[in-house]
Backbone bond lengths (Angstrom), bond angles and torsions (degrees), N, CA, C in turn:
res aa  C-N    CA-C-N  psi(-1)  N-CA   C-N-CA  omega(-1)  CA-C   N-CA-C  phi
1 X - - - 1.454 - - 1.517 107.77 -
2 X 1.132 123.35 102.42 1.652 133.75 155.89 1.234 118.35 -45.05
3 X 1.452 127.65 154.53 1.656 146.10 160.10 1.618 81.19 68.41
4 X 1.597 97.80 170.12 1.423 129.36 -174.42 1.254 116.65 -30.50
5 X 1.577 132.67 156.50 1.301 126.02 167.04 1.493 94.47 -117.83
6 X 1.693 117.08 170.86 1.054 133.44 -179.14 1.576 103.00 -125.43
7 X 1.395 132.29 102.23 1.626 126.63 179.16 1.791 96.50 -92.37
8 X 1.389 125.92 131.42 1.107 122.54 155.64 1.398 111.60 -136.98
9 X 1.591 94.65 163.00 1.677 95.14 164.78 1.854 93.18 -141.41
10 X 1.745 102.97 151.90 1.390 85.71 -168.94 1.499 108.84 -106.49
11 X 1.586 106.07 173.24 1.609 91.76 -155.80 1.378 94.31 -84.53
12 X 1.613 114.61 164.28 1.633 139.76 -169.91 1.477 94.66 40.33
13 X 1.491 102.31 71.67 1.812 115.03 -171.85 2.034 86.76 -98.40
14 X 0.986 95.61 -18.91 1.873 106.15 -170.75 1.905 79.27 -75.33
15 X 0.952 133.62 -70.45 1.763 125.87 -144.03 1.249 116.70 -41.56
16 X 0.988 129.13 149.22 1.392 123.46 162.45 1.503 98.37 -106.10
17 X 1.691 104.40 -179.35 1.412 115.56 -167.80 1.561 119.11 61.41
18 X 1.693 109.08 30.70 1.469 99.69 173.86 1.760 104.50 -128.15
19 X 1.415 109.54 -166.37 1.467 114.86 177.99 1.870 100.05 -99.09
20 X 1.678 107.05 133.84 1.609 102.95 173.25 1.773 91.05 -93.84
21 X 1.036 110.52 146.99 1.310 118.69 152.40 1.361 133.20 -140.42
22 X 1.515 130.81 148.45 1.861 125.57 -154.90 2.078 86.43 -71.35
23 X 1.296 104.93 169.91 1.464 128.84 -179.65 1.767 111.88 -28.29
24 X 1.587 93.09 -36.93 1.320 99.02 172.13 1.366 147.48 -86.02
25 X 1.491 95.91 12.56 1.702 101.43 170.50 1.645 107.53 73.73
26 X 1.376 114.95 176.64 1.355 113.02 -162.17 1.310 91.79 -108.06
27 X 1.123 146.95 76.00 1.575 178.47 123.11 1.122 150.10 -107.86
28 X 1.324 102.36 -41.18 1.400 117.63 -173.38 1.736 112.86 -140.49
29 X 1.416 115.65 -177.94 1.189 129.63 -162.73 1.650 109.91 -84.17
30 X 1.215 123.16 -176.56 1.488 115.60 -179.94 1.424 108.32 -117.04
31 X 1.256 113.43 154.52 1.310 127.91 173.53 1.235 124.62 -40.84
32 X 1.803 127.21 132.83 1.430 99.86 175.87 1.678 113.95 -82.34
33 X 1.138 146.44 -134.96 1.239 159.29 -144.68 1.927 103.51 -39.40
34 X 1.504 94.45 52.73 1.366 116.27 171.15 1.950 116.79 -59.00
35 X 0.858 141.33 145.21 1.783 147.70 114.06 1.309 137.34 -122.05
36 X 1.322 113.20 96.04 1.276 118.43 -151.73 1.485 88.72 -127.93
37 X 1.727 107.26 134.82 1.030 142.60 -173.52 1.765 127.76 -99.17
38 X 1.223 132.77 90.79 1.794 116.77 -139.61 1.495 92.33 -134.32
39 X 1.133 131.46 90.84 1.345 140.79 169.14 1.919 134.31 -85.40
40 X 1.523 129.18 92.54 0.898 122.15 -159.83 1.548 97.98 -120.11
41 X 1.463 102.97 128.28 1.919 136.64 174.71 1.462 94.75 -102.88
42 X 1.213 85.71 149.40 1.769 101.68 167.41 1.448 97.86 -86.82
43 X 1.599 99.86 156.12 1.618 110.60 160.68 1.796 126.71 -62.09
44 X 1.352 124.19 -27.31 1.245 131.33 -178.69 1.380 115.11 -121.32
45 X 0.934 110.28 148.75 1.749 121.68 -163.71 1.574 110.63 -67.16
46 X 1.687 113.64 -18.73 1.659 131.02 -170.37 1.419 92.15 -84.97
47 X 1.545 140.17 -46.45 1.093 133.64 -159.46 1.379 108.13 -104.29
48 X 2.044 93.43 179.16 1.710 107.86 -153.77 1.971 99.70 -131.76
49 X 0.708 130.87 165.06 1.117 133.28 164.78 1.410 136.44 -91.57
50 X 1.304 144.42 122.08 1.410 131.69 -162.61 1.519 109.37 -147.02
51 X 1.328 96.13 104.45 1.802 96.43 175.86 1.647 126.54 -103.91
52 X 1.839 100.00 143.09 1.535 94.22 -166.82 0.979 86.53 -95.75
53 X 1.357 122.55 161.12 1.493 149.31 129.59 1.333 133.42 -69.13
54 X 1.814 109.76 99.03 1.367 105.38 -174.90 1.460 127.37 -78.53
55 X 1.614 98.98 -25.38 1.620 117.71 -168.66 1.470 103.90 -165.06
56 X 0.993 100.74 133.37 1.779 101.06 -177.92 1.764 95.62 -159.69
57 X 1.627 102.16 127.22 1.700 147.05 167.56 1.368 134.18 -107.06
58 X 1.189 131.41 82.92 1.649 87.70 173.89 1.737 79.08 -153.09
59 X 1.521 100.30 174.40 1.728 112.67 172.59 0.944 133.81 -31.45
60 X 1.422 136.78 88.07 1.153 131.35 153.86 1.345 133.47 -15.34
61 X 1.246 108.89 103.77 1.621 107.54 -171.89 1.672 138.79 78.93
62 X 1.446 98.11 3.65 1.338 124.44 -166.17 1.900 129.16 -135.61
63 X 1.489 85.93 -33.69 1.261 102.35 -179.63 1.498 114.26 -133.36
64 X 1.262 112.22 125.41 1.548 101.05 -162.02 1.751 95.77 -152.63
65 X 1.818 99.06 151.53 1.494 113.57 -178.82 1.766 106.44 -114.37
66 X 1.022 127.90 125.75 1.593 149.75 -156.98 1.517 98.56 -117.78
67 X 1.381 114.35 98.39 1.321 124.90 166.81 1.691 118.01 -85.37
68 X 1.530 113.51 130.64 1.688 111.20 -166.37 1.744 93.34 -121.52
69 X 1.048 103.54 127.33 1.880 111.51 168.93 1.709 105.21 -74.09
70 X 1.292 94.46 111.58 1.488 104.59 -168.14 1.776 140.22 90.04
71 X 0.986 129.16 178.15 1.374 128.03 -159.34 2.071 87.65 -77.70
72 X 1.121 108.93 130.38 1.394 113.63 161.31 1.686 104.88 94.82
73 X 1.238 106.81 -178.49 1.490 110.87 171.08 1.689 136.00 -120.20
74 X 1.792 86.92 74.97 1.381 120.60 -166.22 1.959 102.34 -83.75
75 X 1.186 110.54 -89.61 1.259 116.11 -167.09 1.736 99.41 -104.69
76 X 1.418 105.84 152.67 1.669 94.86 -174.18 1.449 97.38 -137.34
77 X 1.355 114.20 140.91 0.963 138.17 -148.60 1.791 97.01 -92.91
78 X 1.610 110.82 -56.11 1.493 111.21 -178.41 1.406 97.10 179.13
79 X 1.505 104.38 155.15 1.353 110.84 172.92 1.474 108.68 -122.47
80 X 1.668 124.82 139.49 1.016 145.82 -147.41 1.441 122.22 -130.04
81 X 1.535 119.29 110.40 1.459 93.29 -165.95 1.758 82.83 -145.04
82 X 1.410 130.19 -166.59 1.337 136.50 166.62 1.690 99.03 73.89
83 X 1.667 108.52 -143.45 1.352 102.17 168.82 1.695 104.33 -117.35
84 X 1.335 116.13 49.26 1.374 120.46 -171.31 2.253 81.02 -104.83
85 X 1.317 94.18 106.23 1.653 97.75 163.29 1.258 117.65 -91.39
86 X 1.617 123.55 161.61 0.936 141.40 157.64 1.349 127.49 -47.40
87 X 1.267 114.16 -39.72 1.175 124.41 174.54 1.771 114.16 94.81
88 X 1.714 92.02 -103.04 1.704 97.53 -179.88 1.670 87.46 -133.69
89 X 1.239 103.16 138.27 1.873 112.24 -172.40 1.444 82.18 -145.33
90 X 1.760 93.45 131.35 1.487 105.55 -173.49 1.657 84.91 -134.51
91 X 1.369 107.66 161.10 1.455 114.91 -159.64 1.447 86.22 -105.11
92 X 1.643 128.28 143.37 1.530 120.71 148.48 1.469 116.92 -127.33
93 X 1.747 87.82 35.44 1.548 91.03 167.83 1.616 108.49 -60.21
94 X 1.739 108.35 169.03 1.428 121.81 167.57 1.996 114.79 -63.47
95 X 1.600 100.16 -33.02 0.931 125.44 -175.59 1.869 110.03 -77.41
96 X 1.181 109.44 -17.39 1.709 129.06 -177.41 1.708 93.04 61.62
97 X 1.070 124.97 22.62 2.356 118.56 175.91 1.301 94.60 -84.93
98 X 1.492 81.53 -176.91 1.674 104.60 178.61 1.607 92.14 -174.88
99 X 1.666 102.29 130.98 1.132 119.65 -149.89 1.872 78.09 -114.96
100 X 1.761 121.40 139.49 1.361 125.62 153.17 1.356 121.11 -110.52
101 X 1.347 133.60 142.24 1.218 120.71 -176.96 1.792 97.84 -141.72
102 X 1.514 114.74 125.44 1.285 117.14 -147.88 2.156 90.75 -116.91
103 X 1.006 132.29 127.86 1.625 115.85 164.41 1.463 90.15 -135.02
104 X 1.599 96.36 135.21 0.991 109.40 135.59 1.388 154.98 -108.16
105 X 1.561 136.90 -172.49 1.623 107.11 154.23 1.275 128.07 -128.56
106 X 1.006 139.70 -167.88 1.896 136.92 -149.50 1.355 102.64 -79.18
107 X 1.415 134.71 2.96 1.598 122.97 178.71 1.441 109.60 -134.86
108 X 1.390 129.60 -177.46 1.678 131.27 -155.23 1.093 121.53 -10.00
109 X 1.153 131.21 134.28 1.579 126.08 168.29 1.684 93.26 -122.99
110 X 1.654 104.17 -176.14 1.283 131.97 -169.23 1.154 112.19 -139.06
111 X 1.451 109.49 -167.15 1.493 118.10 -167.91 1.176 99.19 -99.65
112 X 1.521 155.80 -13.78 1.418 122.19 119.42 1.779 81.90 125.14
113 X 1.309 105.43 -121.78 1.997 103.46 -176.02 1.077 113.81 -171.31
114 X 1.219 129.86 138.39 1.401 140.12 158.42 2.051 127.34 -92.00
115 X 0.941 114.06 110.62 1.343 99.41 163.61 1.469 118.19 -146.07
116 X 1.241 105.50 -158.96 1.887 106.31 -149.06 1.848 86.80 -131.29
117 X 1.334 106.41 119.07 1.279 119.64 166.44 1.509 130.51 -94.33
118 X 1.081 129.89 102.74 1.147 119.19 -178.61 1.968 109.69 -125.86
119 X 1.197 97.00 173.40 1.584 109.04 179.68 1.400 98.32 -119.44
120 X 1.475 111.44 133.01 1.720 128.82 150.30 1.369 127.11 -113.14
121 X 1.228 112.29 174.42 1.830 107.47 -166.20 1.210 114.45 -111.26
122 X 0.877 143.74 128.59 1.351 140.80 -140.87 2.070 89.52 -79.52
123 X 1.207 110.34 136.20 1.502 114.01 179.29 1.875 114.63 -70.20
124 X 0.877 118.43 151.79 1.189 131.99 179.02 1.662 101.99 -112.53
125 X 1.618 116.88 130.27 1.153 138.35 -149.93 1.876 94.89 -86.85
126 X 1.226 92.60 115.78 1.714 104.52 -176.46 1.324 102.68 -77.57
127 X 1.356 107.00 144.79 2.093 120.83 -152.22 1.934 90.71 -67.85
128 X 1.116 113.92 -22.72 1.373 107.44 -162.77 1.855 100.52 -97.97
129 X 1.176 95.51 -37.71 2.256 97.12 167.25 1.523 122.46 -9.58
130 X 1.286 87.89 -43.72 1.970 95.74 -151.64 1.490 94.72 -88.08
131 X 1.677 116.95 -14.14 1.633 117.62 175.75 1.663 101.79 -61.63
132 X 1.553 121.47 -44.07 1.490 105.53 -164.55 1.918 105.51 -119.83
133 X 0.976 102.47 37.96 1.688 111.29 170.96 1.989 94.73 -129.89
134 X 0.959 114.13 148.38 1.643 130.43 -158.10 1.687 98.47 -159.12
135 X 0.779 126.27 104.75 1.341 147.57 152.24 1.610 128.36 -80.52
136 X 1.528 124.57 98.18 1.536 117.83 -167.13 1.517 83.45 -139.23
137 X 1.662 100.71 159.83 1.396 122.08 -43.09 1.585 107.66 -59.75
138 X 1.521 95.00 160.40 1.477 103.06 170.85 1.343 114.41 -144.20
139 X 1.155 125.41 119.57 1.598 129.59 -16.16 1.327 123.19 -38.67
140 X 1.219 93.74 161.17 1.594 110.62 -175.99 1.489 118.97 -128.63
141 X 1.007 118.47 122.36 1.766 107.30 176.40 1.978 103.66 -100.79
142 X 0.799 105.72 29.86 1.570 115.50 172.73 1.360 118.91 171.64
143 X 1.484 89.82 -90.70 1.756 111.28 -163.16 2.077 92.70 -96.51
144 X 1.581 80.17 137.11 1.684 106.68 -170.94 1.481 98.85 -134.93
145 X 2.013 108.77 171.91 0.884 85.24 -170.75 2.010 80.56 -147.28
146 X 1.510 100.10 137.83 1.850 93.34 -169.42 1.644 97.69 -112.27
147 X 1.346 117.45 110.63 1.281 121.89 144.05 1.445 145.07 -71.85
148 X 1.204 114.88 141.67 1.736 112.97 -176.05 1.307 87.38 -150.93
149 X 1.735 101.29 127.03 1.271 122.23 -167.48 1.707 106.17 -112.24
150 X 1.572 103.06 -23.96 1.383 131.62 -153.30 1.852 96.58 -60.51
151 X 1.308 124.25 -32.48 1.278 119.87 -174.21 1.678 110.24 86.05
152 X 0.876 122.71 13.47 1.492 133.75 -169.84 1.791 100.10 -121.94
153 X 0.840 108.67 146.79 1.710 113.32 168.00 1.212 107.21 -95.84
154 X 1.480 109.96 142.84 1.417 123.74 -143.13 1.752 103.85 -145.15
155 X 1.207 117.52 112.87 1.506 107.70 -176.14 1.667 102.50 -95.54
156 X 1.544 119.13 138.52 1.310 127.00 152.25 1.183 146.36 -120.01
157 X 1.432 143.92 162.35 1.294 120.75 -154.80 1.807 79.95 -148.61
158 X 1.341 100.60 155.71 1.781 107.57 -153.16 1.131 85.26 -149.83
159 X 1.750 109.94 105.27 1.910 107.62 168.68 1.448 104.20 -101.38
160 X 1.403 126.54 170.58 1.293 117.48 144.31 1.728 109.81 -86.34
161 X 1.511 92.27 -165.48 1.981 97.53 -178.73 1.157 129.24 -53.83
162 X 1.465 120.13 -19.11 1.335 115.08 176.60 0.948 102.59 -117.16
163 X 1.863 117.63 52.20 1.699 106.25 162.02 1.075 124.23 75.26
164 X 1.460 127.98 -5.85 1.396 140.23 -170.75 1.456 120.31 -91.34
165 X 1.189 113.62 108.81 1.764 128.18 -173.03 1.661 107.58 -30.44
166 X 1.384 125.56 113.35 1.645 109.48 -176.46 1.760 95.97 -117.17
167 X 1.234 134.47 -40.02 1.446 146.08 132.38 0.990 153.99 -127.03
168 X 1.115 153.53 -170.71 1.484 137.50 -154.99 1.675 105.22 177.94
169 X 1.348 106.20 85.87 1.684 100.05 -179.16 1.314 111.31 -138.81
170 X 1.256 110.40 169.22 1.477 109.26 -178.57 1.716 123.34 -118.07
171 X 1.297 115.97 112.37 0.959 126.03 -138.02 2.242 104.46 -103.36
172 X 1.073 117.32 166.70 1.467 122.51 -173.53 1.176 79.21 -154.33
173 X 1.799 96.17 162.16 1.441 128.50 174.36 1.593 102.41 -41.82
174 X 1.527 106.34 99.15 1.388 123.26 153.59 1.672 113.87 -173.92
175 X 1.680 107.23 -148.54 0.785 111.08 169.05 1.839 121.89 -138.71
176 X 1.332 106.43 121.63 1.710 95.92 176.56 1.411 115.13 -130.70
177 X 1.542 86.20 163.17 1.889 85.08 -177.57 1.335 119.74 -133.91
């Protein structure tokens, strides 16, 4: 990337419950030969971070936003560019962040993206839960299989032993594996 860069991070980039928006504010277009750095933690150690995507633009093939699970740029979630959005990106770091990393380059830009940041608390497993979720086999040396009988949609998050994110989906009356 040629000519100047722009590094930002924006201020009360930590809050949740606010609007993220690219360099350009919720008006206008984004900077060209941008790198801007936008890191959001929850306030409490129980919760995670999860950002929607209201609208998302930018260069095809040129300009692109790099989502990282967790504080820094460890594991990456996806990179995003054109009008293909993210959608809803929920963090399952240990840390509950979510790290953005936006580049652009020195010619056209767009209207860039809006979304809605908020923090949730991680749920605590209701005494009666474990009656209509079924997990076989367990142990598992791979392939498992998660039932929810309950008729309710049910989100889960699947580490291996060292805590390490293996999936994360959200599940309704069925069965997946």
């Amino acid at each position: 990337v040629a000519g100047p860069m722009t590094f930002m991070t924006l201020p009360n980039a930590t809050d949740c419950g606010g609007m993220f928006y690219d360099n350009g504010g919720d008006a206008g277009e984004y900077a060209d030969n941008s790198y801007d750095v936008t890191v959001f933690c929850p306030t409490a150690g129980s919760e995670f971070v999860e950002v929607t995507f209201t609208s998302f633009e930018t260069e095809e093939g040129y300009d692109s936003l790099m989502i990282f699970d967790g504080m820094g740029m460890g594991t990456l979630m996806g990179t995003y560019q054109g009008d293909v959005s993210p959608e809803v990106v929920t963090s399952t770091a240990t840390d509950g962040c979510l790290t953005f990393v936006f580049v652009s380059d020195d010619s056209f830009t767009y209207a860039g993206w809006e979304a809605e940041v908020a923090c949730a608390s991680i749920a605590s497993v209701e005494e009666n839960a474990l009656e209509v979720v079924t997990v076989y086999p367990n142990p598992s040396t791979g392939k498992f299989t998660i039932e929810n009988t309950s008729g309710n949609t049910m989100t889960y998050v699947v580490n291996d032993m060292q805590g390490r994110n293996v999936q994360a989906k959200v599940s309704t009356n069925a069965s997946e594996s």
